[in-house]
Structures are given as C-alpha cells and as structure tokens.
N, C-alpha and C positions, 0 to 999 in steps of 0.2 A: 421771696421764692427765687431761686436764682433762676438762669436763664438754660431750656430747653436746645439741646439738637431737635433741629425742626423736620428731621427724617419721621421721628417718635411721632411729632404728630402729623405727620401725612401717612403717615403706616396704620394711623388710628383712625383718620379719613377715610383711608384704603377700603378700610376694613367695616366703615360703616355706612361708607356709600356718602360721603357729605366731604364739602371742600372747605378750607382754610383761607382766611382772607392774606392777605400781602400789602401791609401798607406804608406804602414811604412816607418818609418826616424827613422835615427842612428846619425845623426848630422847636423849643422848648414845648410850644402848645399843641404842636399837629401828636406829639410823643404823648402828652397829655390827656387827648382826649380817644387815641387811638384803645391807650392804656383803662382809661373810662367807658370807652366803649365798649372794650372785650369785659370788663367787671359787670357792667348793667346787664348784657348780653349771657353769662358765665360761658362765656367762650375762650375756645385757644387762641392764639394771635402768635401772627411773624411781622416784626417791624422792619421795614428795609430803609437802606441809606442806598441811595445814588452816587455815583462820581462827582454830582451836582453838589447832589447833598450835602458831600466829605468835604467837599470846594469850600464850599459856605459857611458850613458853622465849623469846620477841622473835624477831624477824625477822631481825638479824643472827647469835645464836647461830644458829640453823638453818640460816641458809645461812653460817656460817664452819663447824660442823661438816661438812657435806657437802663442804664445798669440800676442807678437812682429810682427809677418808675419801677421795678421789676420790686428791688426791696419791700414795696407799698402794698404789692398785689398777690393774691392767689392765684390768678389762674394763668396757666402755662402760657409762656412768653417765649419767642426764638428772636435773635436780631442776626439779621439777612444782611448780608452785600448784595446788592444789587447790578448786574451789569459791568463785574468785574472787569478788565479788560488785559490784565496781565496777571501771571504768576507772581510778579512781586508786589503787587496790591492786594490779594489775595492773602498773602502772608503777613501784610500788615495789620490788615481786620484781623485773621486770626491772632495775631500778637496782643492786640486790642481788645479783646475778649468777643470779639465775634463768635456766635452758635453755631452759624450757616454761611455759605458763601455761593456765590454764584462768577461760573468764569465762561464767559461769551467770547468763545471763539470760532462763534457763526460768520464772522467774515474770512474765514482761513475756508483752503480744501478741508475737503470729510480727513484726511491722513491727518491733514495738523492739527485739525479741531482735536481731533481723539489723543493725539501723544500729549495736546496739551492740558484734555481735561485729566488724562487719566495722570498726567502728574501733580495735578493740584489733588484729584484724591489721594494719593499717595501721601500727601503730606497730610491732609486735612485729618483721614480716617484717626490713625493714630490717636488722635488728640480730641475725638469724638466732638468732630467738628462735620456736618452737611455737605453736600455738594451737589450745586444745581446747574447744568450747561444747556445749551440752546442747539438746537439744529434746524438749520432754515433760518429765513430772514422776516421780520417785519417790515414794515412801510412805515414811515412818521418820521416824530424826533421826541427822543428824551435826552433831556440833559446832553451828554456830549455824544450818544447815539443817534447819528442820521443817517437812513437809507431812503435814500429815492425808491420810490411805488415799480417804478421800473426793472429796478433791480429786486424786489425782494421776491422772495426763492420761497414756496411752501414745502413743507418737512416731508420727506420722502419715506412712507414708512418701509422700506427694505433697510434703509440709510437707517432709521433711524435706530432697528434691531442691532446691526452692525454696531453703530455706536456705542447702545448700552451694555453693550457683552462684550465689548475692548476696553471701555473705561472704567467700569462699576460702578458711575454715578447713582446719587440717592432719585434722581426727580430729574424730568427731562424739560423741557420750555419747548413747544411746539408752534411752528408757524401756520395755522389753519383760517386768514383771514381777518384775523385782529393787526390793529398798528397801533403806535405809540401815539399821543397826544389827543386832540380834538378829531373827534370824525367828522369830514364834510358830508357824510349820508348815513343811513344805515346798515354796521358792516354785515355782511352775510359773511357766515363761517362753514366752514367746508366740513361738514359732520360726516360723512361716508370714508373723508380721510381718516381724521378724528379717531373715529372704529378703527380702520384699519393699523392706526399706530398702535392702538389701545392692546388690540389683537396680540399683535410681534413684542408690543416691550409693555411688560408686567411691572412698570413702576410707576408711583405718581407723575403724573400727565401735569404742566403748571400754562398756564392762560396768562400768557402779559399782553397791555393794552386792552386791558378790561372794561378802562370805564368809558361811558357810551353804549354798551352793546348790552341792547335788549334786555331784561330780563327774561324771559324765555329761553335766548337764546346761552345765556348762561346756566340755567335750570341743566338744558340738554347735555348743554360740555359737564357740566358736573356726573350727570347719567350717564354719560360716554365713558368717563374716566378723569375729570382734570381734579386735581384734588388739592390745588394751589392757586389764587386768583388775584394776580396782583391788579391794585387801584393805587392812583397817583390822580389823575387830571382830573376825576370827580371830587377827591380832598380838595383841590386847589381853589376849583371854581367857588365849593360852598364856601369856605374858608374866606376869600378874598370878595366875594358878591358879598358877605356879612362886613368886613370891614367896609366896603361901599356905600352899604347903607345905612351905617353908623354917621360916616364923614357926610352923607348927604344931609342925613336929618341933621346934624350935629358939626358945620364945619368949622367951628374954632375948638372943639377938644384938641386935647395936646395932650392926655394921658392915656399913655399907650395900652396901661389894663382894660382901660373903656372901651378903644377899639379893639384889641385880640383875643378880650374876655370873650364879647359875641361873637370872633369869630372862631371860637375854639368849642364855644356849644353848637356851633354849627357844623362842625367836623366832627363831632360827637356822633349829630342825629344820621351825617352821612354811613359812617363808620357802621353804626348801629343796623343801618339799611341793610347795606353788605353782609353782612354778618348771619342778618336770616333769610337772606337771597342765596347763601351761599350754606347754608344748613348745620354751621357750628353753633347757634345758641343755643345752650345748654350742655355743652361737649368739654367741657374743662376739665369737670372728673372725671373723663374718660383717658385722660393721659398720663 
C-alpha cells in the first residue's frame, strides 16, 4: 500500500471524533513494530523522523525503511518530518518521498512564522504532500530542539486563527502545557485554552510531548479537538528498559536479534496502548 497524505487521515479523525497516533523511529525495529502495531490494532498510523533521527540512520535509510514496511501492510501509513527546521529540509523529505511534513518556525515572530509556513505549503500542496506548523512553544528537549521552561510561550488562540488563515496549513501543533522528553511531574494541560483554539481554527489540533501525560488527560485533548498525538519518550523507554533486561539476565549475549528482538515486542505492546488511548483501533478502513 503506498504511503498516505496524513491530512486524509486526520480529516477522517476530524470527522469521527478520534485522534492518530505520531510515532517516531530511530531505526529498523522501532519502524517495525510501529508498522505491527498499527496491523494488530487495524489502525492508521503516521511515522515521524526527527532531525535526530535523519542524523542517525541518514535520510534515505528512513525513508527506504518505511517505504519497505508500507509495501508489507494494509492499513493506511503517512511518513512525517518532524520538527522541520528550515525550508530546505523540508524539500528534501519531500524529495525523499515524504507524505507530510512539519516546519517549526515557533521560534520566529508570528510575521515570520507565517511567510515561512505558508511557503513550505506552497511548495508542498502541489505535490499532495501535508503540512503541519507549530504556534507557541514547548518546554523540554528533543533531539536538537531545546527551549528552557522559561521561555516557552503557550499558543494564543487569536494568534493562532491569524495563522491558519494566512498560511493554509493542514494541522496546527499547539502549545497547551505538554513538553518534550521526560516529565519531572504531572503535566497539567491548559483545556479552556485548548477550547478556545479549537473554537477559532477548524483544523486538526496535534499534541507533541505526549508521552507522560495522563491518560485522561489525553482522552480530553482528544474531545477538545487534537486529532494528532505524537509519542517518542514512551517508545524509547519501553524499547531500551527491554534491552536492559535482556543484558541483566543474560550479560555475555552478543547477538544483537536476542537483544532488539524483545525490545522491539516491547515497542509493539507500547505502540499498541497508544493506539486505543487515542481511539484509531479499528479505523483503517475508514481512510
């Protein structure tokens, strides 16, 4: 099955009241079991790459892996840039056979944010490629995104109508109290804003810095509007706590299947969680 514009299916989210999970991969297995996960589950799925990601295993591995996985499966697949950071990155995924992109020009003014998303759509629509931009800032770090808690800004829903009526974007990325990486506490997310965005701009709503935060409180973003949910730091931990305690029980294996095998059923079972936390199981043939 080839690969999905990932607008299609958050327009099918939109429309059914249920969100799509976001998951990044770092390599062969995390792609693996993402792709396993959405089959057990008959769900849609969007696989993102990081700057990290692109770092690490190159841009081609990534996207010939996914391309690879996609031939194997039925049910609707989108591959995501993640956390784009320029217009000429941007056009390289696209080159690459990227579906969707995403270009985070949350640390510009609101003026330059917008000239620059709205010319990444420009290029993208054409070629029935996605587009997902950020307004406001998060706290944390990914990969080679870091904002100090100090500085991060939450999404102004006047700001954010303006935005999406100057640039056309598919899907907006809101700042409402989530942050990137590990939470040192319980985040509390800002739901009254949440509404208020949801209100002014009629398009899928996307939640980065997902994992960590409540179930519940994901249930609600979903009910509010968010129809996109990226996870990275909960794949990582299951993934790497299963190589753990592989090499505990087991410290002179030395063949790498033994340890990435388990820890790639364990990224399955995460994957799989997400998927009906966030109410795409069974939503494949809906797209």
């Amino acid at each position: 099955m080839p690969l999905v514009n990932a607008s299609r299916i958050l327009q099918c989210a939109d429309e059914g009241g249920w969100a799509v999970g976001a998951f990044n991969c770092n390599n062969m297995e995390i792609v693996q079991a993402i792709i396993r996960a959405a089959e057990e589950e008959h769900s849609p799925v969007i696989i993102q790459a990081s700057q990290g990601a692109i770092k690490y295993a190159g841009l081609g591995f990534i996207a010939a892996l996914v391309m690879q996985a996609v031939k194997e499966t039925r049910v609707p697949v989108a591959l995501h840039l993640d956390h784009g950071t320029s217009y000429e990155q941007v056009v390289c995924c696209i080159r690459a056979g990227f579906s969707s992109v995403m270009i985070d020009g949350s640390h510009l003014p609101l003026d330059e944010n917008i000239a620059l998303t709205r010319r990444v759509v420009e290029t993208a629509r054409p070629v029935d490629v996605s587009v997902e931009a950020e307004l406001g800032r998060l706290g944390g770090v990914e990969d080679d995104i870091s904002v100090e808690e100090r500085d991060a800004l939450f999404t102004d829903p006047d700001e954010a109508y303006r935005f999406v009526q100057e640039t056309g974007v598919d899907a907006l990325a809101v700042a409402i109290g989530t942050a990137h990486g590990l939470y040192k506490g319980t985040p509390k997310l800002d739901f009254p804003r949440l509404e208020q965005i949801r209100t002014r701009v009629k398009l899928p709503i996307v939640l980065h810095g997902s994992s960590g935060v409540p179930a519940d409180a994901i249930r609600e973003a979903v009910r509010l509007g968010v129809r996109k949910v990226n996870i990275d730091t909960d794949i990582r931990q299951g993934f790497v706590n299963a190589v753990r305690r592989v090499l505990d029980e087991k410290p002179d294996e030395i063949d790498p299947r033994k340890v990435l095998g388990p820890a790639r059923e364990a990224a399955v079972e995460v994957i799989r969680e997400k998927i009906r936390l966030f109410g795409s199981a069974g939503k494949a043939s809906e797209i």
